[in-house]
VODO-667427 format. One record per residue: residue number from 1; y, z, x of N, C-alpha, C, O, CB in turn. Coordinates in nm, 2 decimals. Atoms other than C-alpha are relative to their C-alpha. Glycine has a CB too. Layout:
residues N
<site NUM, <Y, Z, X>, <Y, Z, X>, <Y, Z, X>, <Y, Z, X>, <Y, Z, X>>,
...
end
This chain:
residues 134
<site 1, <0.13, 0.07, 0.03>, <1.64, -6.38, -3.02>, <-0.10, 0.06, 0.09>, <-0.06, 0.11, 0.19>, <0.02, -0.15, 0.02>>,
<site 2, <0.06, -0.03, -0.05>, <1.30, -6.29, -2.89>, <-0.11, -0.07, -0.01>, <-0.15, -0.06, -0.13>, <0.02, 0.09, -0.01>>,
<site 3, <0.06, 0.04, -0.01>, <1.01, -6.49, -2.79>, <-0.10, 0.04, 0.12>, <-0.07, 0.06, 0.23>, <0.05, -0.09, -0.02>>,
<site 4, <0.04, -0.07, -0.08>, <0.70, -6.35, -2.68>, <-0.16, -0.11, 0.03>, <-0.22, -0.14, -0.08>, <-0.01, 0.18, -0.07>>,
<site 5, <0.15, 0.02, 0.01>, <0.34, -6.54, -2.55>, <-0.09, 0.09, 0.09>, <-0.09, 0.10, 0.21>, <-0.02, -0.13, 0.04>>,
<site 6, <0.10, -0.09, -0.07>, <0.06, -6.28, -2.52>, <-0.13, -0.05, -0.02>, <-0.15, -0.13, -0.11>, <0.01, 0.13, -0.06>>,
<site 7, <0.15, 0.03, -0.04>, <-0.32, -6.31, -2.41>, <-0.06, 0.12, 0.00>, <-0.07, 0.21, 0.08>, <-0.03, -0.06, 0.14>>,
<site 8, <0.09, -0.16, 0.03>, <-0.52, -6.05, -2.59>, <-0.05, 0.05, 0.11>, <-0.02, 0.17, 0.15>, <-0.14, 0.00, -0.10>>,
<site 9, <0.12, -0.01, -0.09>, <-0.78, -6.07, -2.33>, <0.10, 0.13, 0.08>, <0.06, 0.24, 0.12>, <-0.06, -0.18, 0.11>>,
<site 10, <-0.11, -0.08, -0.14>, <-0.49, -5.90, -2.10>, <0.03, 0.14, -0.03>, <0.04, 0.21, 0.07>, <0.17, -0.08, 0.01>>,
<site 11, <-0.03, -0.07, 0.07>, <-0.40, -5.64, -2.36>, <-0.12, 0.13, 0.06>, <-0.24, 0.11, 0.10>, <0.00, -0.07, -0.15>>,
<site 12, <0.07, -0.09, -0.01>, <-0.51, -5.27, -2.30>, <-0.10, 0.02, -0.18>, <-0.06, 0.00, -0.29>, <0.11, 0.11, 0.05>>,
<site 13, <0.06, -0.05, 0.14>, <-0.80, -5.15, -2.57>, <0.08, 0.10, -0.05>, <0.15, 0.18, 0.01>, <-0.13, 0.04, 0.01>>,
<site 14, <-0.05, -0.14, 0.07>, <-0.69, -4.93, -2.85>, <-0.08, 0.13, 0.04>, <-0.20, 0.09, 0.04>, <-0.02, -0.01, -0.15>>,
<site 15, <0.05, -0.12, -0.05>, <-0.82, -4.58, -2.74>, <-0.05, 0.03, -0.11>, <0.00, 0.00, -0.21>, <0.08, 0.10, 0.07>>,
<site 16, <0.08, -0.03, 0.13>, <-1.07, -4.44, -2.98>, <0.00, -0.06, -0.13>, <0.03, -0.01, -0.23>, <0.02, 0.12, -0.04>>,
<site 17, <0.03, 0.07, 0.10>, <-1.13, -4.69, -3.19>, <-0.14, -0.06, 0.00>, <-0.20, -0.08, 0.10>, <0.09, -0.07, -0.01>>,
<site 18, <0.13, 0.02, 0.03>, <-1.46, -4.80, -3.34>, <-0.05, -0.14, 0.07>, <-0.17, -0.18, 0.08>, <-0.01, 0.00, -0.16>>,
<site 19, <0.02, 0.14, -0.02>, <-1.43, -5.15, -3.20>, <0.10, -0.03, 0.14>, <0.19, 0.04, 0.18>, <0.06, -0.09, -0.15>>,
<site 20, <-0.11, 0.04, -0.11>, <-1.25, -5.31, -2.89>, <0.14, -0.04, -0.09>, <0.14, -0.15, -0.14>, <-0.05, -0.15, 0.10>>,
<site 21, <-0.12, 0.04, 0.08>, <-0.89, -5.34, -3.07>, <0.08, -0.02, 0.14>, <0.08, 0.06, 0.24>, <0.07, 0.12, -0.14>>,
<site 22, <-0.14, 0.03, -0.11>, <-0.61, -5.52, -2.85>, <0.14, -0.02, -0.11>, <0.12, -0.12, -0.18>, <-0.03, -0.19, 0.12>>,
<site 23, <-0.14, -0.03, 0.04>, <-0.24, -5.46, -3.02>, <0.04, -0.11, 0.04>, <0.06, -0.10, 0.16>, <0.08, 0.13, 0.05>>,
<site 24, <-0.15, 0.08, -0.04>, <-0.01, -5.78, -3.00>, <0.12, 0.11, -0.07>, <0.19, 0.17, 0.01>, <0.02, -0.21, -0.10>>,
<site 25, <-0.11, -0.05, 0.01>, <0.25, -5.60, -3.22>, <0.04, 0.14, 0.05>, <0.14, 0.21, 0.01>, <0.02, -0.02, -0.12>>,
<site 26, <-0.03, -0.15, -0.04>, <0.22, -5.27, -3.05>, <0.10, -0.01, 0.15>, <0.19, 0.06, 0.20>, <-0.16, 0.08, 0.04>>,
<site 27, <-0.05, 0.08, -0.15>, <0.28, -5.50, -2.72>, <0.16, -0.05, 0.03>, <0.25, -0.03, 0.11>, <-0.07, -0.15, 0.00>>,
<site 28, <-0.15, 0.04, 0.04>, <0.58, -5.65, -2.84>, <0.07, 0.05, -0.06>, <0.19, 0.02, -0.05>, <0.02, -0.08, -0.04>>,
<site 29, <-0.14, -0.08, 0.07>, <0.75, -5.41, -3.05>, <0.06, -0.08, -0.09>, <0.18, -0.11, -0.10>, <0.12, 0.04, 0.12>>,
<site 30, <-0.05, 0.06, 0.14>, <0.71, -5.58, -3.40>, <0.01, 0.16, -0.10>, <-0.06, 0.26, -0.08>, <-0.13, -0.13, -0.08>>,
<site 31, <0.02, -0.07, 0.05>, <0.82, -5.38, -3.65>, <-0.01, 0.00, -0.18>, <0.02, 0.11, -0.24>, <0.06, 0.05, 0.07>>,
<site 32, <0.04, 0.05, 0.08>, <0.73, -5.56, -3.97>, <-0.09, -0.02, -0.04>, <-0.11, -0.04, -0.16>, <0.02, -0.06, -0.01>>,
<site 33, <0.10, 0.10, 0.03>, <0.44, -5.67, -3.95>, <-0.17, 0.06, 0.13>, <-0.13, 0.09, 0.25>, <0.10, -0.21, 0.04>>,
<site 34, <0.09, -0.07, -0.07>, <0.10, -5.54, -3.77>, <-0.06, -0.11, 0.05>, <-0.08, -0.20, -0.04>, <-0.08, 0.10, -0.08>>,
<site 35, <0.15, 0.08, -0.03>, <-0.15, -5.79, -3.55>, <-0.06, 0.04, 0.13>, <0.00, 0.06, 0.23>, <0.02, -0.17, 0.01>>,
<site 36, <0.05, -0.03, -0.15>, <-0.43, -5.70, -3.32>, <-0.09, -0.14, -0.03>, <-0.07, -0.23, -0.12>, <-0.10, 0.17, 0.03>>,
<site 37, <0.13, 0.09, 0.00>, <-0.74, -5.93, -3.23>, <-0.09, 0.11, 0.03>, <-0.06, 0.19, 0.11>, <0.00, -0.12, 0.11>>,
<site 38, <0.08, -0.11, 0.00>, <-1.06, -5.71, -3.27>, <-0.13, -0.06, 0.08>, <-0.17, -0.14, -0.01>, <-0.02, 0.07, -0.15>>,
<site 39, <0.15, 0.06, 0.03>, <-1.40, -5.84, -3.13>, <-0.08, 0.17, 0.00>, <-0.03, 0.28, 0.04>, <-0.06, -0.13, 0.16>>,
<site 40, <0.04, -0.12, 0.08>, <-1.66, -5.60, -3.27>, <-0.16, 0.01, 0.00>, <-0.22, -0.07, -0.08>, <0.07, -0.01, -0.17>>,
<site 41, <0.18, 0.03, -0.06>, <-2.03, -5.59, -3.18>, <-0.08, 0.11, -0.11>, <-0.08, 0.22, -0.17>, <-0.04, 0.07, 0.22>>,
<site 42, <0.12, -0.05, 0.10>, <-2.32, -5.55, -3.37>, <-0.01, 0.19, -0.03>, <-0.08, 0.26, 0.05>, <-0.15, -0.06, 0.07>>,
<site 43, <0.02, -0.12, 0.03>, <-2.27, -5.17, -3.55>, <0.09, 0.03, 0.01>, <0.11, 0.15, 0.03>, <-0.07, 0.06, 0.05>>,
<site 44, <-0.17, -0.07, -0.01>, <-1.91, -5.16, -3.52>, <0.09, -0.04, -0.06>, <0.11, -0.16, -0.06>, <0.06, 0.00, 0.11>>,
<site 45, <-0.09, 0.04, 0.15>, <-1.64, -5.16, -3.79>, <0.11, -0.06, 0.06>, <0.10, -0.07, 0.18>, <0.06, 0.13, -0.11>>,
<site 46, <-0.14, 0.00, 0.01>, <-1.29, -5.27, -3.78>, <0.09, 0.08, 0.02>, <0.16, 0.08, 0.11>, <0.03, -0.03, -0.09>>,
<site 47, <-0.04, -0.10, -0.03>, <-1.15, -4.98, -3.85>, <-0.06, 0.11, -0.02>, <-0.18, 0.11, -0.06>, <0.10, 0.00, -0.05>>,
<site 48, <0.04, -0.15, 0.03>, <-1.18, -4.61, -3.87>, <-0.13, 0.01, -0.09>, <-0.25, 0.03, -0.05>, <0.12, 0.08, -0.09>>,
<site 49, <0.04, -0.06, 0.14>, <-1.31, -4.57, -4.26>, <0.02, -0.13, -0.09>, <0.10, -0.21, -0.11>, <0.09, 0.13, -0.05>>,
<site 50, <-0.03, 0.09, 0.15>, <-1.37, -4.75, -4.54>, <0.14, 0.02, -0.07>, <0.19, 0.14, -0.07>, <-0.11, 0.05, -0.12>>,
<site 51, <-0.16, -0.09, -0.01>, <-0.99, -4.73, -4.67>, <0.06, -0.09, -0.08>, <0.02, -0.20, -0.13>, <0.09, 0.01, 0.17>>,
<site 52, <-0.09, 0.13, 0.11>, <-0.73, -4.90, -4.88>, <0.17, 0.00, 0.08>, <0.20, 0.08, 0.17>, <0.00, 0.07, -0.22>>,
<site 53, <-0.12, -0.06, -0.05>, <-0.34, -4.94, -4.82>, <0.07, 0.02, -0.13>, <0.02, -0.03, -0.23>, <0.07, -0.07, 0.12>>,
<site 54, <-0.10, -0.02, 0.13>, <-0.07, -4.84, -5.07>, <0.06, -0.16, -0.01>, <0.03, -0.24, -0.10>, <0.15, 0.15, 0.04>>,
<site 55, <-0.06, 0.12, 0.01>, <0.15, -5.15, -4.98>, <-0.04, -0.06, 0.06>, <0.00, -0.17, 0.02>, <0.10, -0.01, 0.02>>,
<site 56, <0.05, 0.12, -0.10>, <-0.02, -5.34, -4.71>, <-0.04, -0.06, -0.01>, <-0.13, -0.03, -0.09>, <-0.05, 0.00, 0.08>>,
<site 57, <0.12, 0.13, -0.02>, <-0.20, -5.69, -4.68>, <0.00, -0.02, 0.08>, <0.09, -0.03, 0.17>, <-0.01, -0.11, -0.05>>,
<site 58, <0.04, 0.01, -0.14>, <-0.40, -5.73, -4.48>, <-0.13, -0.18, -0.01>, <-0.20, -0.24, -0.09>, <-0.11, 0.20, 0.05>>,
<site 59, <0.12, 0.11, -0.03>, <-0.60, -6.03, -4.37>, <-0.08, -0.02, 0.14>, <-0.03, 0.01, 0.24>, <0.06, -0.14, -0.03>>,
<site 60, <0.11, 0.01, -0.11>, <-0.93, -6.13, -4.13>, <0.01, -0.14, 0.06>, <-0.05, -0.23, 0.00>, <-0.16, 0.03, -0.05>>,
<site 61, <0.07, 0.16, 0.00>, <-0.93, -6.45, -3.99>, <-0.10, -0.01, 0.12>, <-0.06, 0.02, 0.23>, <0.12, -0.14, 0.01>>,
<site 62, <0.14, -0.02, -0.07>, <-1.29, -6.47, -3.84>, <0.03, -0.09, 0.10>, <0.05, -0.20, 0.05>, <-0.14, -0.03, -0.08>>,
<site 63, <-0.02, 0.11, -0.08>, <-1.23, -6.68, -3.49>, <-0.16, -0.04, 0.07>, <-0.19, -0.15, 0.12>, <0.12, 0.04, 0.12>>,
<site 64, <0.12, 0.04, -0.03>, <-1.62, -6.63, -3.41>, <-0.11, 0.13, -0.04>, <-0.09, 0.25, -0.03>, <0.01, -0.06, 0.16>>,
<site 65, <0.06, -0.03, 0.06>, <-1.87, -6.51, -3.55>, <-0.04, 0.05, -0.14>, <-0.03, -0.04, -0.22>, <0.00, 0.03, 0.04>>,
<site 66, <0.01, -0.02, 0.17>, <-1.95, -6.31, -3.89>, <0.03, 0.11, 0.01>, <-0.03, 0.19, 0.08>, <-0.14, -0.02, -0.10>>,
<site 67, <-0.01, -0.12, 0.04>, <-1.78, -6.04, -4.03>, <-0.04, 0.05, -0.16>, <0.00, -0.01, -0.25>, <0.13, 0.01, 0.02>>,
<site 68, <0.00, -0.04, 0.10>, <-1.90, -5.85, -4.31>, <0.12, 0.09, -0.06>, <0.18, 0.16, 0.02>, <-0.12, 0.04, 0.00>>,
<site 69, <-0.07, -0.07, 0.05>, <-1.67, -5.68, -4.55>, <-0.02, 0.07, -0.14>, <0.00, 0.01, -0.25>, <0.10, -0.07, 0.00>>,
<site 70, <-0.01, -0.09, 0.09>, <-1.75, -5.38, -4.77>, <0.09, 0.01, -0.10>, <0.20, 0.03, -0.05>, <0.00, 0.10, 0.04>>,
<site 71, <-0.05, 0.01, 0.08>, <-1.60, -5.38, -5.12>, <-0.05, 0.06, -0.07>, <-0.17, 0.06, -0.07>, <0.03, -0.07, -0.02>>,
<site 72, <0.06, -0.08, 0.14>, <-1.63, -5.14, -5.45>, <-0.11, -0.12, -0.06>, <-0.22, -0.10, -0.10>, <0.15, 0.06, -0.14>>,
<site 73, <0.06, 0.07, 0.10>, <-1.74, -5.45, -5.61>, <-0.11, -0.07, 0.06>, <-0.22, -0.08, 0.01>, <0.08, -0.08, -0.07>>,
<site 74, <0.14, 0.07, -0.10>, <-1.96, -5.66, -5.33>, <0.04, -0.03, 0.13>, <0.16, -0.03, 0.15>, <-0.06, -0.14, -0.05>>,
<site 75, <-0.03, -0.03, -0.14>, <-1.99, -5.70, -4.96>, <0.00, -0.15, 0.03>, <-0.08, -0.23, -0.02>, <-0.11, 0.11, 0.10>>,
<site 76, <0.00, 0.13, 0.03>, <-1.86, -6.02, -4.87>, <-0.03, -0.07, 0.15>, <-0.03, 0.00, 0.26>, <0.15, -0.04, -0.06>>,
<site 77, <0.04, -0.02, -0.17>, <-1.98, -6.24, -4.54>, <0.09, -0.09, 0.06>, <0.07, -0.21, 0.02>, <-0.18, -0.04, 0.05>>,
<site 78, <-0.09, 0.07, -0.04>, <-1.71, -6.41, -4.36>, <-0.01, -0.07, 0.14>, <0.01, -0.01, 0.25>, <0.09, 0.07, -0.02>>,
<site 79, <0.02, 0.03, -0.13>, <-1.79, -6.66, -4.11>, <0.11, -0.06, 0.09>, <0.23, -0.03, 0.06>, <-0.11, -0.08, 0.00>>,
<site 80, <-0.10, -0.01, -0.10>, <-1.60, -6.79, -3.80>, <0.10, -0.17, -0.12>, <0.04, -0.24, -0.20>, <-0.08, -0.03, 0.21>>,
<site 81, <-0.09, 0.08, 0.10>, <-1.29, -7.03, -3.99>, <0.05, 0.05, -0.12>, <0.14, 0.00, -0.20>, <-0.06, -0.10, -0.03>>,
<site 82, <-0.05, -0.06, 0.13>, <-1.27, -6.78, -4.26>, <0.08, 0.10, 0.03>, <0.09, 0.17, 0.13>, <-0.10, 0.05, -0.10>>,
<site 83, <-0.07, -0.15, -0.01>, <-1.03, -6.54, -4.39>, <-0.04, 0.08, -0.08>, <-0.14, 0.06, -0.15>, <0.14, 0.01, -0.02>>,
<site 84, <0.07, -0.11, 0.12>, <-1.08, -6.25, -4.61>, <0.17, 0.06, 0.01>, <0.25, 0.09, 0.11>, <-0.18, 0.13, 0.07>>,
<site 85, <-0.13, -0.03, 0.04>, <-0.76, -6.15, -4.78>, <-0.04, 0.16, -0.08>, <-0.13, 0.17, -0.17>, <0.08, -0.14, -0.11>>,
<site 86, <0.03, -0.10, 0.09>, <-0.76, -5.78, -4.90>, <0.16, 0.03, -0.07>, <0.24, 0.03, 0.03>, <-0.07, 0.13, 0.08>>,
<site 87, <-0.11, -0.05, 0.05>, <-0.43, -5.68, -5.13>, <0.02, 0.12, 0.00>, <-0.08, 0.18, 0.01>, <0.01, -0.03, -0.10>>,
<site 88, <-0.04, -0.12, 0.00>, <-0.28, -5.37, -5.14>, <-0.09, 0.10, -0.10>, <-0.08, 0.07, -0.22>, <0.14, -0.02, -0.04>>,
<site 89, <0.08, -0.10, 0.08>, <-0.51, -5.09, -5.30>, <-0.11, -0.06, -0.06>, <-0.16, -0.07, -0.18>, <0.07, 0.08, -0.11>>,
<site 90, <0.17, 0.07, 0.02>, <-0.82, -5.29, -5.22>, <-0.09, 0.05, 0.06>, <-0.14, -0.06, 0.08>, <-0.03, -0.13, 0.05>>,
<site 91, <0.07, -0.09, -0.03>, <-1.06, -5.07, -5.08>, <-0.11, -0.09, 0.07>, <-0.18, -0.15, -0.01>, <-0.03, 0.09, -0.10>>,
<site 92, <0.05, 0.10, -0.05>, <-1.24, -5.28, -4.81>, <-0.04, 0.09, 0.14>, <0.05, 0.16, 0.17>, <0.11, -0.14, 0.01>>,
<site 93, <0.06, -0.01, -0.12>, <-1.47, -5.17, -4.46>, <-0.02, -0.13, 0.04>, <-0.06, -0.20, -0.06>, <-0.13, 0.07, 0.01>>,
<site 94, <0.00, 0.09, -0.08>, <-1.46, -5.46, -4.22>, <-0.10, 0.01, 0.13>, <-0.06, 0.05, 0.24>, <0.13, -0.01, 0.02>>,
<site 95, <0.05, -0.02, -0.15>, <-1.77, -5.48, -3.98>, <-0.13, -0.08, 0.02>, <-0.17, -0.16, -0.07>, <-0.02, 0.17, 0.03>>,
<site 96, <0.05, 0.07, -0.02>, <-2.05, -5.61, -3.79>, <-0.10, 0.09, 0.00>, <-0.10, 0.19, 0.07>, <0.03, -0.09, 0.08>>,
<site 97, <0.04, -0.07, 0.00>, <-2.33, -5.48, -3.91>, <-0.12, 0.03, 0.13>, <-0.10, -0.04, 0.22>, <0.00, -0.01, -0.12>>,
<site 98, <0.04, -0.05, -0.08>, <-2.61, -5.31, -3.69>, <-0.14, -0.11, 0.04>, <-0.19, -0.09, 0.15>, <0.00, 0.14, -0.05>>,
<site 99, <0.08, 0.09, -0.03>, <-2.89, -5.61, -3.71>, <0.06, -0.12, 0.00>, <0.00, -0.21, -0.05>, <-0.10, -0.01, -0.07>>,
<site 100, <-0.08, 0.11, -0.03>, <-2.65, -5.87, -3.63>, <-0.04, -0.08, 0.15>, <-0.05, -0.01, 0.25>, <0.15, 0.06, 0.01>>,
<site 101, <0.02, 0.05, -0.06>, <-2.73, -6.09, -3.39>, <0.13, -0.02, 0.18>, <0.12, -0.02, 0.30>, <-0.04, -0.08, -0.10>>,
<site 102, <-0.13, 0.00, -0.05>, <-2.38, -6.11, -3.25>, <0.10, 0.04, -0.03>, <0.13, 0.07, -0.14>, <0.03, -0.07, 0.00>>,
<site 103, <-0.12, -0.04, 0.02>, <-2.05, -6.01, -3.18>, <0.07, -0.10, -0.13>, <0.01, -0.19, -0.18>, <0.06, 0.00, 0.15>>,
<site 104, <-0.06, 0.07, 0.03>, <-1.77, -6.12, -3.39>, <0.18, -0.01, 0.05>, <0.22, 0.07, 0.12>, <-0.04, 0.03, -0.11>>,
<site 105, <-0.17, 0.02, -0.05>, <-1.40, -6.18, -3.30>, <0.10, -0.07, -0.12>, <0.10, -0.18, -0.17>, <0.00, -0.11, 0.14>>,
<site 106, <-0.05, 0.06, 0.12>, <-1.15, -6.18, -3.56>, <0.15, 0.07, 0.04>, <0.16, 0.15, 0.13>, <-0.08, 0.05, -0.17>>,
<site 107, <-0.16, 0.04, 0.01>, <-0.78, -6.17, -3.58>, <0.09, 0.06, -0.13>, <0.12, -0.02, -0.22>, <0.02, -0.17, 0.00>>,
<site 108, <-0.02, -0.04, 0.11>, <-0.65, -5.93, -3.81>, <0.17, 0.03, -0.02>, <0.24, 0.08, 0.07>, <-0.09, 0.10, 0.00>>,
<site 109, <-0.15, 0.00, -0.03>, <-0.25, -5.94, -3.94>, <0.03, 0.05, -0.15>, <0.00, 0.01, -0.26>, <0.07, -0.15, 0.06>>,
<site 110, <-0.05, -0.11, 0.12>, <-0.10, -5.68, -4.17>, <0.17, -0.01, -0.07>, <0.25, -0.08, -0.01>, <-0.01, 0.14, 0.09>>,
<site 111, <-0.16, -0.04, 0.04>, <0.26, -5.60, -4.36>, <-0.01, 0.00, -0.14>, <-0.06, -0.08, -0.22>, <0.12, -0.10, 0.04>>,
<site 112, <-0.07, -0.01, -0.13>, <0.42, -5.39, -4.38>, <-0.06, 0.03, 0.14>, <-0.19, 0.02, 0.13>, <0.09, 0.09, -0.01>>,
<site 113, <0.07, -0.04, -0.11>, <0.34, -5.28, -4.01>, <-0.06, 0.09, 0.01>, <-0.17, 0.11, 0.07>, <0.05, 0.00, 0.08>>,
<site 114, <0.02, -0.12, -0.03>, <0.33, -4.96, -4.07>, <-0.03, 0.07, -0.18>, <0.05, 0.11, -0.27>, <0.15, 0.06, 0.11>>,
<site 115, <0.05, -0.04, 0.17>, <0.13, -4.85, -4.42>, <-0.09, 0.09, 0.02>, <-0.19, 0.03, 0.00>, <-0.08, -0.12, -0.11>>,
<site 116, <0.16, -0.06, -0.06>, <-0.15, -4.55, -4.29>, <-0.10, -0.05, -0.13>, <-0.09, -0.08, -0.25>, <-0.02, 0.23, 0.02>>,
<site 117, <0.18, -0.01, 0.07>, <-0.50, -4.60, -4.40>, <-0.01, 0.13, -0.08>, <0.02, 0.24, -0.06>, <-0.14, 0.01, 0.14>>,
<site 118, <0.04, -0.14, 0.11>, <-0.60, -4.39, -4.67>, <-0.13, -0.06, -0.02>, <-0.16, -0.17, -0.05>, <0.09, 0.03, -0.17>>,
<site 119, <0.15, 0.03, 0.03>, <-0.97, -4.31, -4.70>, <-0.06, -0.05, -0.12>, <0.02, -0.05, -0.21>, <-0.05, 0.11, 0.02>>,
<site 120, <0.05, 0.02, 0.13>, <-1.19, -4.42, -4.98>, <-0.14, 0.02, 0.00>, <-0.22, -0.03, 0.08>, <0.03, -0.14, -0.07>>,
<site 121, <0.09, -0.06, 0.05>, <-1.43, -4.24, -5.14>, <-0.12, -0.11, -0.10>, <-0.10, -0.12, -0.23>, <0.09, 0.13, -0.07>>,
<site 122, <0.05, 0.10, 0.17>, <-1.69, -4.51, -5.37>, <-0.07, 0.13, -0.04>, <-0.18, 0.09, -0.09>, <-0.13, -0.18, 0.00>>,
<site 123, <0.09, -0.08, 0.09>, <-1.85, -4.20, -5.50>, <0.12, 0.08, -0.13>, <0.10, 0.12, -0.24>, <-0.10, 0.13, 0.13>>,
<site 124, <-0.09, -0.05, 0.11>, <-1.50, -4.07, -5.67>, <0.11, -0.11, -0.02>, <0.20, -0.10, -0.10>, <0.07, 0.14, 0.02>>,
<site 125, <-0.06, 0.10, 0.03>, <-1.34, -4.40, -5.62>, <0.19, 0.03, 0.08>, <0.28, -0.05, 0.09>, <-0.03, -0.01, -0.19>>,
<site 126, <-0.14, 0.01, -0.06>, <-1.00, -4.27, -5.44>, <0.02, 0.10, 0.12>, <-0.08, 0.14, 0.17>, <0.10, 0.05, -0.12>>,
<site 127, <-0.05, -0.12, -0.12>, <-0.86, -4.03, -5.15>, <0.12, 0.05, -0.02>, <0.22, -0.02, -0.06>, <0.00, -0.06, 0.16>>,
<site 128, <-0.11, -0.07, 0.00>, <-0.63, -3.78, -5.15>, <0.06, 0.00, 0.09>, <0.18, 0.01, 0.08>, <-0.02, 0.10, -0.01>>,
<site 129, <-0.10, -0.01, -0.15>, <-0.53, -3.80, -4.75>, <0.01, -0.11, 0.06>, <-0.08, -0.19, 0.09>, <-0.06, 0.09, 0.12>>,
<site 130, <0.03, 0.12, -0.11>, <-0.39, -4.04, -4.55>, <-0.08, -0.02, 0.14>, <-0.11, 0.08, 0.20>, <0.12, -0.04, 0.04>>,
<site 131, <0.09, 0.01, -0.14>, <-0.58, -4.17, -4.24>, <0.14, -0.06, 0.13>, <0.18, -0.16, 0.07>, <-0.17, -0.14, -0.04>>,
<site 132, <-0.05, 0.06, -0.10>, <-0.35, -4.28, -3.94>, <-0.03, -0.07, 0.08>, <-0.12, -0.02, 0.16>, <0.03, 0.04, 0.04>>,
<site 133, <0.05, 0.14, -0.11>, <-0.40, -4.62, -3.71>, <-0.03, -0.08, -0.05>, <-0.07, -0.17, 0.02>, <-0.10, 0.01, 0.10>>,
<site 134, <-0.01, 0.14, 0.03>, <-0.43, -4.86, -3.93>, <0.06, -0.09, -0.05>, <0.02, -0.20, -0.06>, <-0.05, -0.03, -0.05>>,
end
């Protein structure tokens, strides 16, 4: 059995990433299932790239502030109490945009753990290469 309680706050940042990302399951050595906590300041995404996954879901749950979320079809605004569910070969940017008033802080949890990011193109609608780290 294994029981773990972690405090993002405590957590090292992810290194080159667009946003402060802190890893719980990198921390603990899940290997199912992906969760960081991101806070993400005005002009700064989520992840990498606009992107989709083959098998992954992923979801946001906003703990403060507003995240916006880029979609082929419309950009959706998710405030703090909300989630935003994307399904597998949903093609979704997650971010705050650059006249924002405020940060946001959201809580993002994936599976499987391990699906790379694949870029997405809305001008041909798909990507040929995977992306790694998400």
């Amino acid at each position: 059995m294994g029981y773990h309680v972690v405090d993002p706050a405590g957590l090292d940042p992810t290194a080159d990433h667009p946003s402060d990302r802190r890893s719980i399951s990198e921390t603990v050595d899940l290997t199912t299932l992906a969760a960081a906590v991101y806070e993400i300041a005005p002009g700064e995404s989520l992840a990498r790239t606009y992107h989709y996954h083959e098998a992954r879901e992923e979801l946001f749950y906003v703990l403060d502030g507003t995240l916006r979320v880029r979609t082929p079809e419309e950009t959706y605004e998710v405030s703090a109490g909300s989630v935003f569910v994307a399904e597998p070969g949903s093609p979704h940017l997650a971010h705050v945009p650059d006249d924002a008033t405020a940060s946001a802080r959201v809580l993002g949890v994936g599976a499987p753990g391990y699906d790379p990011a694949k870029p997405y193109d809305p001008d041909d609608g798909h990507a040929d290469q995977p992306e790694s780290g998400e």
